[in-house]
N, C-alpha and C positions, 0 to 999 in steps of 0.2 A: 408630516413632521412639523411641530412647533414653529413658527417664527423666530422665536427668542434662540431654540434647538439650533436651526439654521445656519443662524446668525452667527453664532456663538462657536460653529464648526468653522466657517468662512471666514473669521478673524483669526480663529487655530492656527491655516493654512495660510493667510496672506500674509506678505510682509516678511516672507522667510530670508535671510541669506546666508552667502557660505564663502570659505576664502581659503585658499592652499598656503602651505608654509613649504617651502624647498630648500634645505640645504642655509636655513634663515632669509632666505626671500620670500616676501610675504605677496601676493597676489591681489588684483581690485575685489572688491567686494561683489561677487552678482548674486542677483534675484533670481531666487528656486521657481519655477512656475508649472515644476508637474513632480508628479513622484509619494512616495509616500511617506510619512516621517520614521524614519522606523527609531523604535526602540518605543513606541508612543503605546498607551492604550488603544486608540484610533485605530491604529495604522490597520491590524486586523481586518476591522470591520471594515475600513473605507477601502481595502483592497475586495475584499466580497463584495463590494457594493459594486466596486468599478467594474468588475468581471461579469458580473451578474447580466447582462444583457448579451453577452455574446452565448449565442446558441445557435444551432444547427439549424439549416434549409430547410431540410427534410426530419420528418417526425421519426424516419427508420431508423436514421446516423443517433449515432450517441459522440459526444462531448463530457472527457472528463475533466474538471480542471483545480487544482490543489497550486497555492502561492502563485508559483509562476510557472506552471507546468500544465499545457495541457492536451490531452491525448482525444487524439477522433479516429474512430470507429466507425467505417463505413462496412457493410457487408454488401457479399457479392449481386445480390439482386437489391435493388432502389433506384427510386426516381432523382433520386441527385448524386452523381457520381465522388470521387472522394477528389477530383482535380477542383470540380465546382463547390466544394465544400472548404479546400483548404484555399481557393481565393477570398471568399467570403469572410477569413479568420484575417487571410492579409489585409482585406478591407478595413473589418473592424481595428487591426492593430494601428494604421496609417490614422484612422476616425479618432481615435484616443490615443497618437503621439505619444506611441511603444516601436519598437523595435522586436524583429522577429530573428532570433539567432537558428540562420541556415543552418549555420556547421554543427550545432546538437538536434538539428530535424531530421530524421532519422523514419526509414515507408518498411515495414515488415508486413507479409503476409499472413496468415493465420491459413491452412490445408493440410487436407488429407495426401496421403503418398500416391499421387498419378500422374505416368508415365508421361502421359499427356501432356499436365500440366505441372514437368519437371523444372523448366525454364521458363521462366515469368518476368516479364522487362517491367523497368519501373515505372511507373506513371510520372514521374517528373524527372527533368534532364538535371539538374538541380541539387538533389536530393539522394540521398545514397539510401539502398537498400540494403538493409540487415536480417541477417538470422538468427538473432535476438536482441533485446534490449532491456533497459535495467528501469522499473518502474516503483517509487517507492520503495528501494529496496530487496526488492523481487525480480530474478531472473527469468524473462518470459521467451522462452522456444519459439521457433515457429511451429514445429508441431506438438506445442503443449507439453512437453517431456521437461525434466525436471532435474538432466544431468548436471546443468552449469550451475542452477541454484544448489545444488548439494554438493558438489564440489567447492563452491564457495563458504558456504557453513561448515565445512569439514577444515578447511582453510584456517578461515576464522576461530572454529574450536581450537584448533593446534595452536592458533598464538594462543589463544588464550592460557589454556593450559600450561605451554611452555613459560608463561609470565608469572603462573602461580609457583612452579618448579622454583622462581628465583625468590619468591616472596619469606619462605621459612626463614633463608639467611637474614632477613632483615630483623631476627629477631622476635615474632608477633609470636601472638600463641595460638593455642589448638582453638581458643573458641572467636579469635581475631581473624587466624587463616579459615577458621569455618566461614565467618562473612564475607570476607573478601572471597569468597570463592561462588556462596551465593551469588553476591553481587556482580561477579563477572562473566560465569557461565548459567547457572538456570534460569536466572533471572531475567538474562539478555533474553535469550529462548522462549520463554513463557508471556515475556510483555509483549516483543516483537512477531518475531517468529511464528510461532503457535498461535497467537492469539489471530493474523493476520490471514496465515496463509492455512488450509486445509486438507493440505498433501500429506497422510499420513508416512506415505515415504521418506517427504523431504525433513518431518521430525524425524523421527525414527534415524536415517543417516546423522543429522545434524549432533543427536546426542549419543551417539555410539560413545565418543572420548569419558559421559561421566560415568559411565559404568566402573571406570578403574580410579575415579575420586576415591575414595573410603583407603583403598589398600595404599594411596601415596598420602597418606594423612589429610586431605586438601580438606574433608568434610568428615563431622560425626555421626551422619547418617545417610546411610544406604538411598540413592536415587536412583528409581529406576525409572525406565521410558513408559511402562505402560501408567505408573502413575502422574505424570505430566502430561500426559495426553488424553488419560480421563479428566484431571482437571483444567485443561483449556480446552477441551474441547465440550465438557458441561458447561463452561464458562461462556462459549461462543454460541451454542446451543440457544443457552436459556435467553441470551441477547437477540437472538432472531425471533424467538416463539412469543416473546413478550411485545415487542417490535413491528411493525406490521409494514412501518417503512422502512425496516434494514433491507440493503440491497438482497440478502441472501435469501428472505421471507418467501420469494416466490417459488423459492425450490419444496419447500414443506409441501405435503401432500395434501387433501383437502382431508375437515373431519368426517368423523364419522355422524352417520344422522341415522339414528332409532328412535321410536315411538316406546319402546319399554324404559322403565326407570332403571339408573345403571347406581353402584355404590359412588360416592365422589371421587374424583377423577382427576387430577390435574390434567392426563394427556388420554386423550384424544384423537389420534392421528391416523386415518386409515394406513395400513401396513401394506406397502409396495410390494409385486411380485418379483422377487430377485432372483432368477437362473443361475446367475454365474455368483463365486465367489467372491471377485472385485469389485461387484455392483454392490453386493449389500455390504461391503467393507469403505465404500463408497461415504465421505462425510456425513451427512445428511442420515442417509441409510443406516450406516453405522451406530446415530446418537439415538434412529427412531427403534432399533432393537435391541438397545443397551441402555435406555435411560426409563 
């Protein structure tokens, strides 16, 4: 980085203060000396930056980390266990003068159903063990099922819904309450939802409620599930295939390699053997036999 660059960030940051007002009592002036300024264009980046260095012992573990949130991934066989992993994060937090909140640190295991190993004590005395937790907005199981997140989008569709029921009285019209209705249920769905997550289930549950949109006036035309979910799921698709560092790249299959000239092609992709139904109904599976 620049000198003048440097400099210029370093004068950003110093010299900050800050002062409480209570009930009109005003407080001393003190000097900010860590933190980030939020509301800043910086702030962003100089949070990336600060984080940027804390990573995993071992090459196995994975570390995810988004604002202030971050999740580690040990699996059952490695050379660094997940106690010596999350000292290592308490180190780094104490090195850069952060705080680490116990009470939302939260140890889930990820297993298969055995009998064995139906009881499983936690690895820290500390720390509560959960059988789910809420990640980005995503309900995660312990065993990968998909009940609590589609009960909560079904949840959430019903307010919605019910919010549009009161919206007619306000007067609006048919092509006002068409927006608003956009705006509050497919749209949430398609940005969020769809675009994130890959569970054809957990679409499919989430938009059962707009099937009966048309017949309560809420919308002028007919939506159905299968076509929101060809288009976020072309949509996520072509993000991966173009992509070679989207996380989901690795799941594509390798291509195909012939010596003969083929007509032009966009795709490419050797075609998996699929046995079962839910394998080739499978995300991936799915786009490479329908797109």
């Amino acid at each position: 980085m620049p000198n003048n660059i440097y400099n210029w960030i370093l004068s950003f940051l110093t010299g900050r203060q800050q002062k409480c007002i209570v009930n009109g009592v005003c407080s001393q002036l003190y000097n900010i000396t860590r933190g980030i300024i939020q509301g800043s264009v910086l702030g962003p980046t100089l949070c990336i930056i600060t984080k940027n260095d804390l990573k995993t012992l071992s090459a196995i573990n994975l570390i995810n980390k988004y604002a202030d949130d971050v999740d580690l991934l040990v699996p059952e066989h490695t050379d660094v266990d997940i106690v010596g992993e999350f000292e290592h994060i308490k180190n780094w937090t104490n090195e850069n003068k952060m705080i680490l909140n116990m009470s939302k640190t939260k140890e889930i295991v990820f297993r298969r159903r055995c009998p064995v190993r139906f009881h499983l004590s936690p690895s820290f005395d500390s720390i509560e063990m959960v059988d789910h937790i809420k990640s980005l907005g995503v309900i995660i199981q312990q065993k990968l099922n998909v009940e609590l997140h589609m009960s909560s989008l079904l949840k959430q569709c019903s307010q919605r819904m019910y919010s549009l029921k009161l919206v007619p009285n306000q007067g609006l019209s048919a092509n006002d309450l068409h927006t608003v209705f956009h705006a509050l249920s497919p749209a949430y769905f398609m940005h969020y939802r769809l675009g994130e997550c890959s569970s054809v289930m957990d679409s499919l549950v989430g938009l059962m409620p707009f099937s009966s949109a048309p017949t309560n006036g809420f919308s002028n035309k007919l939506i159905t599930v299968t076509e929101l979910l060809t288009q976020s799921f072309t949509t996520l698709f072509m993000k991966i295939k173009y992509n070679p560092s989207h996380r989901l790249s690795t799941l594509l299959p390798p291509k195909k390699s012939v010596n003969y000239s083929l007509r032009n092609c966009d795709f490419n992709y050797e075609l998996p053997q699929c046995t079962y139904t839910n394998h080739k109904q499978s995300f991936i599976n799915h786009c490479l036999f329908n797109m």
